[in-house]
C-alpha positions as CSV (number, residue, x, y, z in Angstrom):
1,X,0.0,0.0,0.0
2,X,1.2,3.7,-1.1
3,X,1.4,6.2,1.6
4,X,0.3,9.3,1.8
5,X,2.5,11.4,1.0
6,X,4.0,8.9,-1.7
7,X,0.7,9.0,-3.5
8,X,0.3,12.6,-2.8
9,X,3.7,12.9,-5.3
10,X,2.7,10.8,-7.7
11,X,-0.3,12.6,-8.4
12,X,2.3,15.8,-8.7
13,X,4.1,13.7,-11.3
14,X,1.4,12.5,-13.5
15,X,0.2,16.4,-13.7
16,X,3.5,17.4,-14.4
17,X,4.0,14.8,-16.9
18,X,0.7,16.7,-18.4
19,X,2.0,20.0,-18.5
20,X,4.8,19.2,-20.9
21,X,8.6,18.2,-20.7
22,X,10.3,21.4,-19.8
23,X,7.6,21.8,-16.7
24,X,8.6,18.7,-16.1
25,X,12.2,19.2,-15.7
26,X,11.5,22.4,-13.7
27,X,9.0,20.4,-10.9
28,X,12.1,17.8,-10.7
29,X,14.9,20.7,-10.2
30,X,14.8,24.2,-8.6
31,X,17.1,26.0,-10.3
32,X,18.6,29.4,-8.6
33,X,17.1,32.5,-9.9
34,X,20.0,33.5,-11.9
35,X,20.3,30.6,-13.7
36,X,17.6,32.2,-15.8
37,X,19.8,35.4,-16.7
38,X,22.3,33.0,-18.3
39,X,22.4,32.4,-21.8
40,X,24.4,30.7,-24.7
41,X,26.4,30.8,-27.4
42,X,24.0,30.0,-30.7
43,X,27.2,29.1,-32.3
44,X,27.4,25.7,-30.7
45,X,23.3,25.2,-31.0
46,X,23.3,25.4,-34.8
47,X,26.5,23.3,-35.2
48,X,24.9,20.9,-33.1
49,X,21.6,21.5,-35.1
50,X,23.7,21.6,-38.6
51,X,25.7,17.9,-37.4
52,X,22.2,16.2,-37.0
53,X,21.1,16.8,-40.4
54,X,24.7,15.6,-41.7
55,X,24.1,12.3,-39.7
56,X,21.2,11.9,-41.6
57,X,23.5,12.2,-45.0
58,X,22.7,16.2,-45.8
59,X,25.7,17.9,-47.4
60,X,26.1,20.8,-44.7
61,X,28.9,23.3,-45.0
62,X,30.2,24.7,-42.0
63,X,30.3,28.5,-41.5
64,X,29.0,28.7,-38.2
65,X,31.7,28.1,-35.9
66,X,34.7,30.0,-35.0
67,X,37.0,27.8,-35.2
68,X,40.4,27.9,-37.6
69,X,40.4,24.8,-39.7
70,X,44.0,24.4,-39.7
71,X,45.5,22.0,-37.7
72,X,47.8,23.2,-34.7
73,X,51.6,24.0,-35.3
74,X,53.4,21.1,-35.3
75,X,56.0,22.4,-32.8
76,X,53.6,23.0,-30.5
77,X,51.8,19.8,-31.0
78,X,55.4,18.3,-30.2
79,X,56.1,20.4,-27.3
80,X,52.8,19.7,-25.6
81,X,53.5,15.8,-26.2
82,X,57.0,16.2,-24.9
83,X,55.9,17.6,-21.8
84,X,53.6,14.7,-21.1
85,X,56.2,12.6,-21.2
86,X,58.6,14.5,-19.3
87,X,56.0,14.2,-16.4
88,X,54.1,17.7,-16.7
89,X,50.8,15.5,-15.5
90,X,50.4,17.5,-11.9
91,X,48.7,20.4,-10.5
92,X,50.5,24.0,-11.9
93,X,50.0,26.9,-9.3
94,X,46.2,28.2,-10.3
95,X,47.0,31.3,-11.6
96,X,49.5,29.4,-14.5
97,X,53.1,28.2,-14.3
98,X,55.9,30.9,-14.1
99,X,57.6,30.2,-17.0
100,X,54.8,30.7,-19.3
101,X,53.5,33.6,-17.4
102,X,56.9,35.5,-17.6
103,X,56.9,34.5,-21.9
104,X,53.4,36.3,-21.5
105,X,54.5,39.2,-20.4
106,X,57.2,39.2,-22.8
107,X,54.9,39.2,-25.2
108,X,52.8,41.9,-23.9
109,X,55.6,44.1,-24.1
110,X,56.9,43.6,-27.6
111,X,53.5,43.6,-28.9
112,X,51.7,46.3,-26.7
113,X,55.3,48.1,-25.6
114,X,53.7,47.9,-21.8
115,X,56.2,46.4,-18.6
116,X,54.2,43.5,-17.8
117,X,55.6,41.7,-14.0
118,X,54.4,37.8,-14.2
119,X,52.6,38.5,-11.3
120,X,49.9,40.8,-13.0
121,X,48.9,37.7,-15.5
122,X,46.7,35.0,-15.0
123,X,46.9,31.7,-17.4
124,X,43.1,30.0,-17.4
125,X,41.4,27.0,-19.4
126,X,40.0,29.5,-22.4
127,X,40.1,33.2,-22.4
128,X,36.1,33.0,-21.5
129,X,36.9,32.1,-18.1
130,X,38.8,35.8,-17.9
131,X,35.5,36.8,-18.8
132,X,33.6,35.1,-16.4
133,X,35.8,35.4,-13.5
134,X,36.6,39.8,-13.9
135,X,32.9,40.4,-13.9
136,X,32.2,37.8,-11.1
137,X,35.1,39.9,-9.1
138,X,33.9,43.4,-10.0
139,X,30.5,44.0,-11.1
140,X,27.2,43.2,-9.1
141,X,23.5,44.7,-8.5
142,X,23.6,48.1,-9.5
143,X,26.3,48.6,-11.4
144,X,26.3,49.1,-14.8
145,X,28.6,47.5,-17.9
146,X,28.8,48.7,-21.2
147,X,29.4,46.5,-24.2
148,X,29.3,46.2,-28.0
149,X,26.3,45.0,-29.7
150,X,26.6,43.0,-31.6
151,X,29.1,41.5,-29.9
152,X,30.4,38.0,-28.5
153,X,27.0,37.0,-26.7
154,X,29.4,35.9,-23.9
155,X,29.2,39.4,-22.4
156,X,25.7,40.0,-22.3
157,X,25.0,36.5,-20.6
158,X,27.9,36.9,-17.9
159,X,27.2,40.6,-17.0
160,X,23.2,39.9,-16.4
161,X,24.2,36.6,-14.4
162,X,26.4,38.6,-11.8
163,X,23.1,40.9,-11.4
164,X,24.6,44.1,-13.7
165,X,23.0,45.6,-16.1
166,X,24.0,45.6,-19.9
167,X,24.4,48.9,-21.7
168,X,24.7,47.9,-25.4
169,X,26.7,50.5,-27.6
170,X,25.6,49.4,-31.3
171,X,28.2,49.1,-33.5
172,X,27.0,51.0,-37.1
173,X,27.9,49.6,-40.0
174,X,28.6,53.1,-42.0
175,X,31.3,53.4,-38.9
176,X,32.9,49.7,-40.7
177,X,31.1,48.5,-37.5
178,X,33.1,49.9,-35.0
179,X,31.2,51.9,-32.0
180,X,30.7,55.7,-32.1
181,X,33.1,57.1,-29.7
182,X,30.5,59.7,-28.6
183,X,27.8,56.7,-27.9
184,X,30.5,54.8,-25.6
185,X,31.1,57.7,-23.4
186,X,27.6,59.7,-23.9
187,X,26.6,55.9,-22.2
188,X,29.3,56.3,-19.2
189,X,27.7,57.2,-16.0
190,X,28.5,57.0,-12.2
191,X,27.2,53.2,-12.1
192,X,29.6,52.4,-14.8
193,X,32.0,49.5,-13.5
194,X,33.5,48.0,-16.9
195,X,33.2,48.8,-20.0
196,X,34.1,46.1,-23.1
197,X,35.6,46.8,-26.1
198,X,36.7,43.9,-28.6
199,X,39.0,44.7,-31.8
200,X,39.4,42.7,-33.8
201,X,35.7,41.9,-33.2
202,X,33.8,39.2,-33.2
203,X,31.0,38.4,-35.2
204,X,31.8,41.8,-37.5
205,X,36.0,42.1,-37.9
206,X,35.6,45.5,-37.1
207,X,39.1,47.0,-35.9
208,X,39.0,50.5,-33.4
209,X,41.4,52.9,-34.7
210,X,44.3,54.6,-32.4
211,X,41.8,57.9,-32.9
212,X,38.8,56.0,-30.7
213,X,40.7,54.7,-27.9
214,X,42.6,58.1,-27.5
215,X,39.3,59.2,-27.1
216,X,38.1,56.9,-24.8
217,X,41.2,56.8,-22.8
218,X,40.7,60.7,-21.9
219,X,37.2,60.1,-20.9
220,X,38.0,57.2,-18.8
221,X,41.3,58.1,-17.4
222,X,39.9,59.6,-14.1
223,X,36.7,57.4,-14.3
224,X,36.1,54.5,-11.0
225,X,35.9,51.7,-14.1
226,X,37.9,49.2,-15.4
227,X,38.3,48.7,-18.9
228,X,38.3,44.7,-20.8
229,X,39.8,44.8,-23.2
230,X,39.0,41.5,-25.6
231,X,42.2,41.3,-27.9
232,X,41.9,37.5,-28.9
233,X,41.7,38.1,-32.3
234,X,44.9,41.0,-32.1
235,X,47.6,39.1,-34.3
236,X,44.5,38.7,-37.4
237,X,44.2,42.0,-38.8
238,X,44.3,42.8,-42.3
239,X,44.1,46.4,-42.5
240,X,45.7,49.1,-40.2
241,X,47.2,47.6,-36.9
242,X,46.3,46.9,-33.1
243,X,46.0,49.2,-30.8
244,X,45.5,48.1,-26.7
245,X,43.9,51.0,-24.9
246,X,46.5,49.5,-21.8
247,X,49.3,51.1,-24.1
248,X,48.2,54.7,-23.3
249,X,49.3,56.7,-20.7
250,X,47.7,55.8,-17.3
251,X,45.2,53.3,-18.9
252,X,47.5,49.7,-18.2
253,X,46.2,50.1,-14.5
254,X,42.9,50.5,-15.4
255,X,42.4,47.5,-18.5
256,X,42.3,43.9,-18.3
257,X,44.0,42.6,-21.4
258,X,42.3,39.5,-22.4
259,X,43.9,36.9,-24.8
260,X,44.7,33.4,-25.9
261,X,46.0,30.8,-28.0
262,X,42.9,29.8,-29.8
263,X,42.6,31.7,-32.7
264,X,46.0,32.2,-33.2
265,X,47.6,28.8,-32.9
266,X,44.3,27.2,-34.0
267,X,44.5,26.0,-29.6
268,X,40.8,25.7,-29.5
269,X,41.1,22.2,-28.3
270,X,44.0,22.8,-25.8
271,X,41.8,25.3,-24.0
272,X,44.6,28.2,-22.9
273,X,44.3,31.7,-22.5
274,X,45.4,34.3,-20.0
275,X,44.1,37.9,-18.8
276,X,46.8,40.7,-17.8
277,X,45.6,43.1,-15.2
278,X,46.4,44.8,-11.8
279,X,48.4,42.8,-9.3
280,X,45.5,42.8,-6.7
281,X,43.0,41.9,-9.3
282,X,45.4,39.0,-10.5
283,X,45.4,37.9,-6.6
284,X,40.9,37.5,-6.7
285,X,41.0,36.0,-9.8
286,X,43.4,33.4,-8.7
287,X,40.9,32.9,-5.9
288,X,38.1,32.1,-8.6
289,X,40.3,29.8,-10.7
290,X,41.3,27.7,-7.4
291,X,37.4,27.4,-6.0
292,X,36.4,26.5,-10.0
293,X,38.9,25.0,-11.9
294,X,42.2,24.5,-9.4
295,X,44.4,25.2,-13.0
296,X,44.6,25.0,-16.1
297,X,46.6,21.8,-17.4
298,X,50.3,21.5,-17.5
299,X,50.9,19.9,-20.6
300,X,49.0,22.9,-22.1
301,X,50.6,25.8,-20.4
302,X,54.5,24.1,-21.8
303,X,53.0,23.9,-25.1
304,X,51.9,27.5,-24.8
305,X,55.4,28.6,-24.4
306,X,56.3,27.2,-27.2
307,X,53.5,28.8,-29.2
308,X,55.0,32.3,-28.1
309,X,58.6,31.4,-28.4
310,X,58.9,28.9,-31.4
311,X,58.5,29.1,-35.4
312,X,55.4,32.0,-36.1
313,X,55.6,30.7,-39.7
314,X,52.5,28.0,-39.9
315,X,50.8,30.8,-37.7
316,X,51.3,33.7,-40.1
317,X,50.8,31.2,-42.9
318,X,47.2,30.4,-41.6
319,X,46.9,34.5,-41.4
320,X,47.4,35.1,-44.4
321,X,45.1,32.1,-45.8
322,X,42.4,33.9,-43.9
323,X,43.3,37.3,-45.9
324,X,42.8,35.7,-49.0
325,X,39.5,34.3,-48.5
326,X,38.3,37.2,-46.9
327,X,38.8,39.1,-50.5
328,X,36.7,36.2,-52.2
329,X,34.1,35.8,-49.7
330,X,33.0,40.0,-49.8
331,X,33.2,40.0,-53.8
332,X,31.3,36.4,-54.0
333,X,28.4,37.9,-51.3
334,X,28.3,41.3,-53.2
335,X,27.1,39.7,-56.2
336,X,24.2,38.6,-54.4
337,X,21.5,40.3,-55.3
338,X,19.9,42.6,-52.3
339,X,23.1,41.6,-50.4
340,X,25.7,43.9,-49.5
341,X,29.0,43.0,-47.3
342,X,31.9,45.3,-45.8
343,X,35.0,43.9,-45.9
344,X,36.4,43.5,-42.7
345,X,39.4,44.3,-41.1
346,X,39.9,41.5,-39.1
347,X,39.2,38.4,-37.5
348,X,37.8,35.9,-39.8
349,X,34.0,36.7,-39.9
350,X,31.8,38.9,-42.6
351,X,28.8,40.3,-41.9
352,X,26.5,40.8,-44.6
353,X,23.9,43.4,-44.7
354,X,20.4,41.0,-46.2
355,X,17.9,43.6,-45.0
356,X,16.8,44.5,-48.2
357,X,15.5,41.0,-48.6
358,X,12.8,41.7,-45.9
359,X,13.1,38.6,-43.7
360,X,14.2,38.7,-40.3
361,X,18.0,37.2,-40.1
362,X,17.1,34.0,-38.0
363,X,14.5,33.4,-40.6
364,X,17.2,33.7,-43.3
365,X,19.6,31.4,-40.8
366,X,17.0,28.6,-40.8
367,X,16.0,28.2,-44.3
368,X,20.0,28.2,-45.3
369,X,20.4,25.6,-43.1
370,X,17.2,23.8,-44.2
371,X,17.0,24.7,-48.2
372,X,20.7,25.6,-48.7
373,X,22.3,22.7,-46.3
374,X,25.0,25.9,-45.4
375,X,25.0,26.5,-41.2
376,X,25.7,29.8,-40.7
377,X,24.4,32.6,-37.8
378,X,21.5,34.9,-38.0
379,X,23.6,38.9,-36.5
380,X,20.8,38.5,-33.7
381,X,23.1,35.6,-32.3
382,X,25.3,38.6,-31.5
383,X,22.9,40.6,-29.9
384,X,19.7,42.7,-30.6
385,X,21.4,45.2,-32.7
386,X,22.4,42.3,-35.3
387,X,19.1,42.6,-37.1
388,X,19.5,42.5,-40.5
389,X,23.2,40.7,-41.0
390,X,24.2,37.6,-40.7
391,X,27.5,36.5,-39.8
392,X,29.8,33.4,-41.6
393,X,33.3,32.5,-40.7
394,X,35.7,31.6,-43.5
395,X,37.7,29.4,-41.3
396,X,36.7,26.7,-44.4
397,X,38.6,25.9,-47.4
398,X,38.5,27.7,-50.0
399,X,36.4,25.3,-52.0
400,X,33.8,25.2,-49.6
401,X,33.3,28.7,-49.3
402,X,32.5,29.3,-53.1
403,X,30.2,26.1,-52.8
404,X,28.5,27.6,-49.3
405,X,28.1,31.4,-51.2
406,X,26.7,29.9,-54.5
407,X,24.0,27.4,-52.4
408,X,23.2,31.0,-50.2
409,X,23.1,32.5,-53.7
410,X,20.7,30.2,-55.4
411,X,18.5,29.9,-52.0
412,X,18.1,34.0,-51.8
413,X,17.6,34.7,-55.3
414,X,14.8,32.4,-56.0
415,X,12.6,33.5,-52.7
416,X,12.8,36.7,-54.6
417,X,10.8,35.7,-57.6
């Protein structure tokens, strides 16, 4: 016989069962309230979406993902294997081996010209944990962080699960998608506590000039904020040259220099990336990596030295493959009729303008994956201000990209009959 209470729960059950699966998986689990302000990274949803339909034998083409499709550097693949077999298989200190953090701030300096001590950088799984882990440390309820839009949808989600609130600076295409300097600051106000910026940017290869963060550097200089500033994508620039807003006077104390192997080295797998910031700041973020992750792993961190201090020559290779397919991709999307595409700066994303053909982008997204068998991301992935674009990465072969642009082509052209 049942008791009570027993039957009492599986009456709960069968109604839940009634109400659907996601009620369902709610009644089973109570989730913390701010599980709710986190969100994702579509990226990953439509690859996952675009590698069903392949199981099932559909010809997709990949332009969805950020990802290089070059292989890592052999020397570094070497390295990372040598230090598993001289015994690198232990915990590192949680804030990244010495050695790697003193070729870091090496780097910073011959690359940003700023005096970087090893002690002010922290080596993490993934630069998105320096994401994750800065706002955790400085921004809360009633502060206030402003961010590009569209931008890596990473920010939005982390800022509104620590309790901020997002300020979204769009970025405007006649600007080459780069932010309005007199947005950004006009936007600054005594609740500001960070403020974003990403050049090379992800999903539109915008690049900010020297001109915008000279600007922004004299409105922040004397400002209670901190600046993070995403440089992941700083060695892939095509036209012009980086600029860190740490590298102007008064401003290294005040930014958070985020960066990586990923993109670079084509390390997504490895999972290694680093932030540079104040000592003290260094000190709490070390605190976060030892209550999450303890460190990052050893093998990784010795192959990362040898990424920064070996043979750049497969890197710059991959580079400038990327350059070159950039030039095809903007004049193959221009000859799309109603589609019009800037060619950007860096990176290795377009973002086409399709708002003549009066769709909503995610509408577009989903019948090119469906009709066109091409995966690729609707701008609203990126953030409200996206409507209208959508964004492809021309991390694929050369091949595949014509073949991806000709299927969009052919898709586009006949829903305008």
């Amino acid at each position: 016989m049942l008791r009570k209470g027993r039957l009492h729960r599986d009456e709960q059950f069968s109604n839940a069962l009634d109400l659907g699966y996601i009620e369902l998986q709610n009644w089973l689990m109570n989730y913390a309230e701010r599980m709710s302000r986190l969100g994702t990274e579509t990226a990953f949803e439509v690859l996952a979406a675009a590698k069903a339909l392949e199981a099932e034998g559909r010809p997709i083409i990949h332009l969805e993902i950020g990802e290089p499709d070059f292989d890592t550097p052999a020397n570094i693949v070497e390295a990372g294997i040598r230090a598993l077999r001289d015994g690198w298989h232990h915990y590192t200190p949680a804030v990244g081996i010495k050695e790697l953090r003193e070729v870091i701030a090496e780097e910073i300096f011959r690359t940003r010209g700023i005096e970087v001590d090893p002690d002010e950088v922290v080596v993490t799984p993934g630069a998105k944990p320096i994401i994750f882990f800065c706002l955790q440390a400085l921004a809360g309820p009633g502060d206030e962080v402003v961010y590009p839009n569209p931008g890596f949808p990473i920010y939005e989600s982390v800022i509104s699960f620590v309790g901020a609130k997002p300020i979204p600076i769009a970025l405007k295409e006649e600007l080459d998608f780069r932010m309005d300097m007199s947005d950004l600051i006009g936007a600054i106000s005594d609740r500001t506590r960070m403020i974003i910026l990403n050049s090379p940017n992800n999903p539109t290869g915008s690049v900010l000039t020297k001109e915008d963060l000279v600007l922004l550097a004299g409105a922040c200089r004397d400002r209670d904020l901190v600046i993070l500033s995403d440089e992941v994508y700083n060695r892939m620039i095509y036209q012009g040259e980086h600029f860190s807003i740490a590298s102007f006077p008064d401003m290294k104390r005040k930014t958070i220099i985020l960066d990586g192997f990923s993109k670079t080295y084509a390390m997504t797998g490895w999972r290694l990336g680093y932030g540079v910031m104040e000592s003290s700041l260094a000190e709490q973020i070390g605190k976060l990596m030892i209550n999450s992750n303890s460190c990052t792993a050893a093998f990784t961190q010795i192959a990362g030295i040898e990424a920064i201090r070996g043979d750049q020559a497969e890197s710059e290779k991959m580079i400038a493959t990327f350059r070159d397919r950039r030039d095809r991709v903007v004049e193959l999307l221009n000859r799309i009729e109603k589609v019009s595409c800037r060619s950007p700066k860096g990176a290795f994303y377009v973002f086409p303008n399709v708002k003549e053909l009066g769709r909503p982008a995610l509408e577009i997204q989903r019948a090119l994956l469906q009709e066109a068998n091409v995966a690729l991301l609707s701008g609203t992935a990126f953030g409200a201000y996206g409507e209208g674009y959508l964004r492809l990465s021309y991390a694929a072969s050369l091949e595949q990209l014509e073949e991806g642009i000709e299927r969009i082509r052919t898709v586009l052209e006949r829903t305008l009959d």
